[in-house]
TIKE-403248 format. One record per atom (N, C-alpha, C, O): atom name; x, z, y. Coordinates in pm, 1 decimal. Example, Ala and Ser with C-alpha at 12.3 -4.5 7.8 and 13.67 -1.06 7.14 Angstrom:
BEGIN
<atom atomo="N" x="1319.0" z="780.0" y="-569.0"/>
<atom atomo="CA" x="1230.0" z="780.0" y="-450.0"/>
<atom atomo="C" x="1320.0" z="780.0" y="-330.0"/>
<atom atomo="O" x="1423.6" z="846.5" y="-331.9"/>
<atom atomo="N" x="1285.0" z="708.0" y="-225.0"/>
<atom atomo="CA" x="1367.0" z="714.0" y="-106.0"/>
<atom atomo="C" x="1290.0" z="787.0" y="3.0"/>
<atom atomo="O" x="1340.9" z="803.9" y="113.8"/>
***
This chain:
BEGIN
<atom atomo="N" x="-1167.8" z="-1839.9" y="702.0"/>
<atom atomo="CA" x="-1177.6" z="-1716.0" y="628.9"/>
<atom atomo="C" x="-1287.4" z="-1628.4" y="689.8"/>
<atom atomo="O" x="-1368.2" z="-1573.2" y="615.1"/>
<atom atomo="N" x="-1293.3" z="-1614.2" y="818.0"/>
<atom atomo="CA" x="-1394.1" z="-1544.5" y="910.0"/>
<atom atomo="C" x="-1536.7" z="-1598.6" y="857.2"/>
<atom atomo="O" x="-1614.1" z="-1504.4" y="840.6"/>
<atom atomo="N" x="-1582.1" z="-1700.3" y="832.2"/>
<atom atomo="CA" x="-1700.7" z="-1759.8" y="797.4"/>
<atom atomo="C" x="-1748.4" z="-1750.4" y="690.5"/>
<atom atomo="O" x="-1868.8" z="-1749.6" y="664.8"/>
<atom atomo="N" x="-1621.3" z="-1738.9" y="584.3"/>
<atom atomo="CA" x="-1645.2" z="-1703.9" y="430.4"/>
<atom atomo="C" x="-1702.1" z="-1576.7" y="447.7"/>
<atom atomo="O" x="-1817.2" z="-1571.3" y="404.5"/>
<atom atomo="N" x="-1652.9" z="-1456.8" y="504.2"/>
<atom atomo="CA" x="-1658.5" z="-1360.2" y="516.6"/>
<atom atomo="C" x="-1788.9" z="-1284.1" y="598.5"/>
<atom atomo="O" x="-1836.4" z="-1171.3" y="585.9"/>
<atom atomo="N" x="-1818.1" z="-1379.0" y="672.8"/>
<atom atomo="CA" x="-1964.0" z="-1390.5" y="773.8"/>
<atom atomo="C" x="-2081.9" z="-1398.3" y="627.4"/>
<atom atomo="O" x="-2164.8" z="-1311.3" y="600.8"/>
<atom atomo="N" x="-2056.5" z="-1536.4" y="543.5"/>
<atom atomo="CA" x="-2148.4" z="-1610.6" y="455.7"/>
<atom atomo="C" x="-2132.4" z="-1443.3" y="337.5"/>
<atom atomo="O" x="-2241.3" z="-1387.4" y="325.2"/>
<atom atomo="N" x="-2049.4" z="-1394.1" y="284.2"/>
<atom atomo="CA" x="-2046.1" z="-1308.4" y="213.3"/>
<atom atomo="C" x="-2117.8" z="-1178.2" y="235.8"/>
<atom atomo="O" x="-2157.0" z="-1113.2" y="138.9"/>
<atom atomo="N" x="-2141.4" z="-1126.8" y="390.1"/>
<atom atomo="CA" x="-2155.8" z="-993.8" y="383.5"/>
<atom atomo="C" x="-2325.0" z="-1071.3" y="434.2"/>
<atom atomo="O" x="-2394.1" z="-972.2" y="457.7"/>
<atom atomo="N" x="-2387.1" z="-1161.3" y="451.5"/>
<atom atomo="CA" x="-2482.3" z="-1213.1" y="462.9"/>
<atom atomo="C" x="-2557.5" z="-1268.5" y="322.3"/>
<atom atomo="O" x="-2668.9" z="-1319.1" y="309.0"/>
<atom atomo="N" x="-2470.1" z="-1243.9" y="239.2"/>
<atom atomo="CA" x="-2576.2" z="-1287.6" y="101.1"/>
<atom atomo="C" x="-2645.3" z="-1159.6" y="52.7"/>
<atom atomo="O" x="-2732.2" z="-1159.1" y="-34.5"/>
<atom atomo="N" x="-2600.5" z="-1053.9" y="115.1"/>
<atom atomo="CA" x="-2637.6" z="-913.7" y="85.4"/>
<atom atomo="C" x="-2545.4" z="-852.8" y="25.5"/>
<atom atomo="O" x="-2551.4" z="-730.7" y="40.5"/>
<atom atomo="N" x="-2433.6" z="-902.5" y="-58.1"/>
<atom atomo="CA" x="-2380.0" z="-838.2" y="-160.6"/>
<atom atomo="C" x="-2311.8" z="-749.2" y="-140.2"/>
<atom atomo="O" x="-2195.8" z="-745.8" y="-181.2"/>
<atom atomo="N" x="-2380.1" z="-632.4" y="-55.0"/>
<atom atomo="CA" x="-2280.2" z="-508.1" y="-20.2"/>
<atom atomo="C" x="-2240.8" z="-440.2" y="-157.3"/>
<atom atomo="O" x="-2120.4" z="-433.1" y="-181.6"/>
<atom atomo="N" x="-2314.9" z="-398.2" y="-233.4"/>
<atom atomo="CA" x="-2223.5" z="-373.0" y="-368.2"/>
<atom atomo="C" x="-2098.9" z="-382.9" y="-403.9"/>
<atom atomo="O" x="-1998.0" z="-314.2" y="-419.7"/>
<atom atomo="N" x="-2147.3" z="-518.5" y="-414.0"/>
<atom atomo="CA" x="-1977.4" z="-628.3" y="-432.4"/>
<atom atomo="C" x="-1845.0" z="-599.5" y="-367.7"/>
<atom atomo="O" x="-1736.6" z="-623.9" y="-420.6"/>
<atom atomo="N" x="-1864.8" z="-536.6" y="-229.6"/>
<atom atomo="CA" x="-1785.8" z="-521.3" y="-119.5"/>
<atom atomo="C" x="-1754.8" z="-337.8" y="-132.6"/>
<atom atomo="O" x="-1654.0" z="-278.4" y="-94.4"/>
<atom atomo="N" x="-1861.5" z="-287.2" y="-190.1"/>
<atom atomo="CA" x="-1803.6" z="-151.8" y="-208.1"/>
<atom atomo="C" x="-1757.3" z="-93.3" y="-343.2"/>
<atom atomo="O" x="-1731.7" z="19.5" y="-385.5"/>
<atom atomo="N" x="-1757.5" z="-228.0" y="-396.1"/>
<atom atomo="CA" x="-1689.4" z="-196.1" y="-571.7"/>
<atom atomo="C" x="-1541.0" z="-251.2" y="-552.6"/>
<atom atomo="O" x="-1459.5" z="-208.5" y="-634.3"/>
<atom atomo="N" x="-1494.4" z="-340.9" y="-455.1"/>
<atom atomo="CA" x="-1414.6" z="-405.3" y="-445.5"/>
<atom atomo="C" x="-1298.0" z="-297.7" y="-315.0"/>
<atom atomo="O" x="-1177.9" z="-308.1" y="-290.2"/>
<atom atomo="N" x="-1395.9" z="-210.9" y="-264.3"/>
<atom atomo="CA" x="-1333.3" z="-65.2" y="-196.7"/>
<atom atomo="C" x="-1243.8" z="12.8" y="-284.2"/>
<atom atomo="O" x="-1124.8" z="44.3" y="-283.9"/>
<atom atomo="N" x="-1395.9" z="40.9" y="-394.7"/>
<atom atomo="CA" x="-1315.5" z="161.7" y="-448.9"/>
<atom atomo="C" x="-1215.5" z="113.1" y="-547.1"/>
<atom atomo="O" x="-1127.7" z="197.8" y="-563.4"/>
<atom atomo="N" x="-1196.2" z="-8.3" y="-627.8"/>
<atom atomo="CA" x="-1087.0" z="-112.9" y="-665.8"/>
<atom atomo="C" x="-968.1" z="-53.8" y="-635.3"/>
<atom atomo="O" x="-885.8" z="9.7" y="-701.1"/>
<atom atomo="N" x="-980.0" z="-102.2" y="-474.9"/>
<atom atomo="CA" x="-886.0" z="-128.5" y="-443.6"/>
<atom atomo="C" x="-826.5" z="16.2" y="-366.9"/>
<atom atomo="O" x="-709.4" z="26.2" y="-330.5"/>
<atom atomo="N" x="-905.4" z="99.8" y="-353.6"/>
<atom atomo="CA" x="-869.2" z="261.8" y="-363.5"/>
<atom atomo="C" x="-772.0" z="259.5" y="-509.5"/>
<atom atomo="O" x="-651.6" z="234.7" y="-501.5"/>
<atom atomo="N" x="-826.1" z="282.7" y="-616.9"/>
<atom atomo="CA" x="-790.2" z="290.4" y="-729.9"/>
<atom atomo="C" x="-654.4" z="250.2" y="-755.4"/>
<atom atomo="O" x="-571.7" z="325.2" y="-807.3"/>
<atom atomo="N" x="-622.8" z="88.7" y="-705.7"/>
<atom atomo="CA" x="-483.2" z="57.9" y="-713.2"/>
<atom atomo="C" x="-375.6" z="121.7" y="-640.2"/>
<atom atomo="O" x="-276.2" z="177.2" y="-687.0"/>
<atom atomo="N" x="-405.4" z="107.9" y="-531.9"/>
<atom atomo="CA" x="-307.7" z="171.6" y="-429.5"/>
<atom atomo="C" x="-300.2" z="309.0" y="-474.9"/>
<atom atomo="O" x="-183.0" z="344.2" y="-461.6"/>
<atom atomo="N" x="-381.6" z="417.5" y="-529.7"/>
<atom atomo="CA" x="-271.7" z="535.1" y="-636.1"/>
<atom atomo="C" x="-261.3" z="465.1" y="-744.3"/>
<atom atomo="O" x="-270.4" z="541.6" y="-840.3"/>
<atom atomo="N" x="-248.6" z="371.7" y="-772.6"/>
<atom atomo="CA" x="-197.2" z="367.2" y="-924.5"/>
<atom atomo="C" x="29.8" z="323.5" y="-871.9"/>
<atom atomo="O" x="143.7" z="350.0" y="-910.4"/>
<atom atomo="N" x="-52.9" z="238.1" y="-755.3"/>
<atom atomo="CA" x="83.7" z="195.7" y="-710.2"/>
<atom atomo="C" x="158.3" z="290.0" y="-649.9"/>
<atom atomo="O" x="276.6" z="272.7" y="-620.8"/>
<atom atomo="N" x="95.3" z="392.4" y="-628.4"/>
<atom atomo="CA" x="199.9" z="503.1" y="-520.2"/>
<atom atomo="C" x="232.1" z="576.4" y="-617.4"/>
<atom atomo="O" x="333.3" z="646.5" y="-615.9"/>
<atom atomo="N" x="134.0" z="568.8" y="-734.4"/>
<atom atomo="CA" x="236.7" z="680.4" y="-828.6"/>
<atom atomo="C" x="342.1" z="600.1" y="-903.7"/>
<atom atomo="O" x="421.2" z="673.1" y="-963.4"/>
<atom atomo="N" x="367.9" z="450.0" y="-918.8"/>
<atom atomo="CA" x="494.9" z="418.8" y="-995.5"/>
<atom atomo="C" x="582.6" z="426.3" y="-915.7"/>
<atom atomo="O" x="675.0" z="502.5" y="-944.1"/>
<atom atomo="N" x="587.9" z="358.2" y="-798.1"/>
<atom atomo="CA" x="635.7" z="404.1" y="-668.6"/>
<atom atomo="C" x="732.9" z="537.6" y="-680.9"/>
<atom atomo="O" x="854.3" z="537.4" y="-701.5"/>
<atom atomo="N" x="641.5" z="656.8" y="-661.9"/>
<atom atomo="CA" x="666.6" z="773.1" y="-660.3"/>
<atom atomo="C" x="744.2" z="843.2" y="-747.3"/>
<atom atomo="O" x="837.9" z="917.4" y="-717.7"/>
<atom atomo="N" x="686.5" z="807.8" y="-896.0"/>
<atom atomo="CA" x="712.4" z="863.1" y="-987.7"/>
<atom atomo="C" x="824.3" z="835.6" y="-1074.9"/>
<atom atomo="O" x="895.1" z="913.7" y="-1138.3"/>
<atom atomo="N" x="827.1" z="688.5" y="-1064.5"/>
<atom atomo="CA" x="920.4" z="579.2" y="-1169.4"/>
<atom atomo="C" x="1012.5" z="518.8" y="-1065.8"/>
<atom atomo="O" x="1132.6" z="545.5" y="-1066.9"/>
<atom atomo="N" x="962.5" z="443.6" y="-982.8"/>
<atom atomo="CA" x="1081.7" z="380.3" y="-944.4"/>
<atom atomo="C" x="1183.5" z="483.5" y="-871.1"/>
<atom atomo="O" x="1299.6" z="493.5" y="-910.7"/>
<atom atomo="N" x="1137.6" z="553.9" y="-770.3"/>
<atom atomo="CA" x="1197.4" z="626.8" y="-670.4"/>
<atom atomo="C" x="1300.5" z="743.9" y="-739.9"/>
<atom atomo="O" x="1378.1" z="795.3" y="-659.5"/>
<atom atomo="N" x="1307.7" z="783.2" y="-857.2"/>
<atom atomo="CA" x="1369.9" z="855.4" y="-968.8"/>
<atom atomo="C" x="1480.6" z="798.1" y="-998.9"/>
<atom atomo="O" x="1593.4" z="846.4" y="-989.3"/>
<atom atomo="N" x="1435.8" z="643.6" y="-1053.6"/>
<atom atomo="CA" x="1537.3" z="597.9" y="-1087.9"/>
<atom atomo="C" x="1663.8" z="540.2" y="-937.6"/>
<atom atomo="O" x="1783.1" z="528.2" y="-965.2"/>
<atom atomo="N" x="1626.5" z="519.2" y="-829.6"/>
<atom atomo="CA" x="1694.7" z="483.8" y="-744.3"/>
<atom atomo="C" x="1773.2" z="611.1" y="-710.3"/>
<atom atomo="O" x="1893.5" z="601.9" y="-685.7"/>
<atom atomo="N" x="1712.3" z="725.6" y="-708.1"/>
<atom atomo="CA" x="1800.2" z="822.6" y="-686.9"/>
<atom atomo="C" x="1867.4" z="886.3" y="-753.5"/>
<atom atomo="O" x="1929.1" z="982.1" y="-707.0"/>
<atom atomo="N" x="1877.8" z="833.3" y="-945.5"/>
<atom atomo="CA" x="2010.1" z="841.2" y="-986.5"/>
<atom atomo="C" x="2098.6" z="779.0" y="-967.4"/>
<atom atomo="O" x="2211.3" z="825.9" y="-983.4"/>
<atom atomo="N" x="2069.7" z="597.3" y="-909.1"/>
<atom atomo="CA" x="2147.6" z="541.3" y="-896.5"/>
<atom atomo="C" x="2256.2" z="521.4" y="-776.2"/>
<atom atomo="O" x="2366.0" z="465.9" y="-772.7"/>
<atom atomo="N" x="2168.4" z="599.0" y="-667.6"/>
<atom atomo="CA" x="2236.3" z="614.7" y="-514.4"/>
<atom atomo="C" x="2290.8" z="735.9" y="-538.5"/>
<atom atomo="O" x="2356.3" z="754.1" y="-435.8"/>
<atom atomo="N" x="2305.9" z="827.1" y="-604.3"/>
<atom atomo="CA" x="2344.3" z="972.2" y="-670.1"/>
<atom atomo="C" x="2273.7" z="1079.2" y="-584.3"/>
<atom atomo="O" x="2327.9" z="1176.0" y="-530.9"/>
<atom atomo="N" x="2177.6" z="1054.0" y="-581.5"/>
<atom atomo="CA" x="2055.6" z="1181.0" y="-539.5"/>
<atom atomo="C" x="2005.9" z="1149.3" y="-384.0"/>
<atom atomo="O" x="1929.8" z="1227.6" y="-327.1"/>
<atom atomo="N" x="2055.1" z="1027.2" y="-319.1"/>
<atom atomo="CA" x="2027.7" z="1021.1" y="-208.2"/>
<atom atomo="C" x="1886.0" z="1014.7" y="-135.3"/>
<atom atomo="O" x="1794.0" z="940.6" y="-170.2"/>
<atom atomo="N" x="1884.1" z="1072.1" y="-66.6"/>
<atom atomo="CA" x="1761.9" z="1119.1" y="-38.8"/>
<atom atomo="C" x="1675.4" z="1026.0" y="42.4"/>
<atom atomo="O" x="1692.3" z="1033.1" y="164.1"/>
<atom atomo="N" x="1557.5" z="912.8" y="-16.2"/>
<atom atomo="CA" x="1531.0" z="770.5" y="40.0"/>
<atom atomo="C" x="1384.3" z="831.1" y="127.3"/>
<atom atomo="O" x="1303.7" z="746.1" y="165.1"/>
<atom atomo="N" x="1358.8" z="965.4" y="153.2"/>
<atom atomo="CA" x="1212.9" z="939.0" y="229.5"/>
<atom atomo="C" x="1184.7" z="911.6" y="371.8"/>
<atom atomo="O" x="1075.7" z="889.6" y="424.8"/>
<atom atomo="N" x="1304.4" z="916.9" y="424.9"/>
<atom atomo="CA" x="1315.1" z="898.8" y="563.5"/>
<atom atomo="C" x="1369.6" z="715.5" y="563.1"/>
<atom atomo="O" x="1320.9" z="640.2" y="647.5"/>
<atom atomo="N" x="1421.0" z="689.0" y="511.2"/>
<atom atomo="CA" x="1467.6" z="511.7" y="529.9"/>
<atom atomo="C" x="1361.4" z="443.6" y="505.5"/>
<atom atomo="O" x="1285.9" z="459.0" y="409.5"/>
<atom atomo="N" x="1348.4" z="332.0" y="629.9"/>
<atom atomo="CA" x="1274.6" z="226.7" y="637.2"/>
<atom atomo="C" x="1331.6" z="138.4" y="700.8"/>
<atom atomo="O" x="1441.5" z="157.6" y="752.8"/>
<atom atomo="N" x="1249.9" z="-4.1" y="710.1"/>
<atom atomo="CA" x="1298.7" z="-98.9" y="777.7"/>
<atom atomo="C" x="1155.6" z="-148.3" y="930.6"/>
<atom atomo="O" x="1036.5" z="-176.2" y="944.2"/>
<atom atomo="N" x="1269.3" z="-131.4" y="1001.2"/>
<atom atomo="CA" x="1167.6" z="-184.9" y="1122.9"/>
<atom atomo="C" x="1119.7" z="-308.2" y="1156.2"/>
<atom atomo="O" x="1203.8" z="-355.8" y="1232.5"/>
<atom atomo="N" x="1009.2" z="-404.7" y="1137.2"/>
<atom atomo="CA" x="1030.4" z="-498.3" y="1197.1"/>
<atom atomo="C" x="965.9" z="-572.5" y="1267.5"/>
<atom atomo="O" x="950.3" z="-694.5" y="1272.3"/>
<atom atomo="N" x="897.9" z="-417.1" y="1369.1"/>
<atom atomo="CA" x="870.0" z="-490.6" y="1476.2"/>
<atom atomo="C" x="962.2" z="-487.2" y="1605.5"/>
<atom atomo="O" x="903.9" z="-531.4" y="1704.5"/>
<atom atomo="N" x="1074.9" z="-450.7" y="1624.8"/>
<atom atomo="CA" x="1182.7" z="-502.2" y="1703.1"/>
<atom atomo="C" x="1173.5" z="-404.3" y="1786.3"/>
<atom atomo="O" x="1256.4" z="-412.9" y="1876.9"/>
<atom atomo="N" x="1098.0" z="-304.8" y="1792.0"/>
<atom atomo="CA" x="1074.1" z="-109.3" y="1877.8"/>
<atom atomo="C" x="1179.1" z="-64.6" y="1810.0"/>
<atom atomo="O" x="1193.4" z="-104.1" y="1694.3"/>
<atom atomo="N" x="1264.0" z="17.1" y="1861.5"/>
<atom atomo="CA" x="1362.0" z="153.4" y="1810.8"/>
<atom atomo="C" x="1245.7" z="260.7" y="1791.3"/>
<atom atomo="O" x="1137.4" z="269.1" y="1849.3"/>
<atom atomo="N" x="1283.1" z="313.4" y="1724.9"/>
<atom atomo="CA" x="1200.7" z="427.2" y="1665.2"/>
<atom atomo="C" x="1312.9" z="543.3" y="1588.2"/>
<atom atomo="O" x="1370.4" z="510.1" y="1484.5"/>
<atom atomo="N" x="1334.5" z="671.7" y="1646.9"/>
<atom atomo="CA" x="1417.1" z="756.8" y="1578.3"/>
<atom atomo="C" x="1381.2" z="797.1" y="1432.1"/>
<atom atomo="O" x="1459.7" z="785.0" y="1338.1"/>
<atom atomo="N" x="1238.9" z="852.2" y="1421.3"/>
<atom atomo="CA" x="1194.6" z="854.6" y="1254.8"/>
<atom atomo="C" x="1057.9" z="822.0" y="1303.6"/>
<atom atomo="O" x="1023.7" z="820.3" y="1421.9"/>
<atom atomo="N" x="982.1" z="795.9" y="1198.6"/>
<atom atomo="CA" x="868.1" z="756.0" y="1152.4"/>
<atom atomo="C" x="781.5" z="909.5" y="1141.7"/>
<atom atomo="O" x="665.6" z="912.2" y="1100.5"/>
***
C-alpha cells in the first residue's frame, strides 16, 4: 500500500489527492449530521430521553473517567 501510495503522489496527481480531501471532508458532515440529527433522536425516544453524549466504548484497554 506504501508504494502504491509513493507511485501516486509521484505521478503528480496532487489534484486528485486534494479533491479526494475535500470528498471526503464533505462526507464526514454529511455523516455527522444523520448521526446527529436522525439517528441519535430516534435512540433517544427509544431509551426514553437518555442522554447518549457521554457513552462510549473503550477499546484500548486504558480506564478513562470521560472522554
Amino acid at each position: 500500500m506504501w508504494k502504491e501510495f509513493k507511485k501516486f503522489i509521484s505521478r503528480g496527481s496532487v489534484i486528485d489527492l486534494a479533491v479526494g480531501i475535500i470528498i471526503g471532508g464533505a462526507f464526514q458532515v454529511i455523516v455527522r449530521s444523520l448521526v446527529d440529527d436522525i439517528l441519535m433522536p430516534v435512540l433517544g425516544l427509544f431509551t426514553g430521553g437518555v442522554d447518549l453524549s457521554n457513552l462510549f466504548i473503550n477499546i484500548s484497554g486504558e480506564s478513562y473517567a470521560t472522554l
